[in-house]
C-alpha positions, 0 to 999 in steps of 0.5 A: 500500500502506497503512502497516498493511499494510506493518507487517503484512507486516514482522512476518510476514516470515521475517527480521526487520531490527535495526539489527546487520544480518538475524535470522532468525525463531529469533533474533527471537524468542530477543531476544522471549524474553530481553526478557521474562524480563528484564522479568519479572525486574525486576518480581519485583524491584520485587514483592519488595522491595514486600513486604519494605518492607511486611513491615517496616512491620507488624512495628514496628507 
């Protein structure tokens, strides 16, 4: 059995290894949505503040 297909039989699993022990599906993919909406988070951020500094420098200007 190739790697490739060892990864794909892994990802299709029900349950899913972490290294605090078995996740089910429900429970991979809730850690999925939380770490995206943190990344998303902090890409608003940076977005954010990217706009308030260019807003300041075209008011003094």
């Amino acid at each position: 059995m190739s790697a490739r297909s060892s990864f794909l039989e892994r990802t299709l699993s029900t349950t899913y290894a972490c290294a605090c022990g078995q996740l089910t599906d429900d429970e991979h993919r809730a850690r999925q949505e939380r770490l995206g909406a943190g990344i998303t988070g902090i890409f608003l951020g940076w977005v954010g503040a990217l706009m308030i500094g260019i807003g300041r420098r075209l008011m003094h200007t």
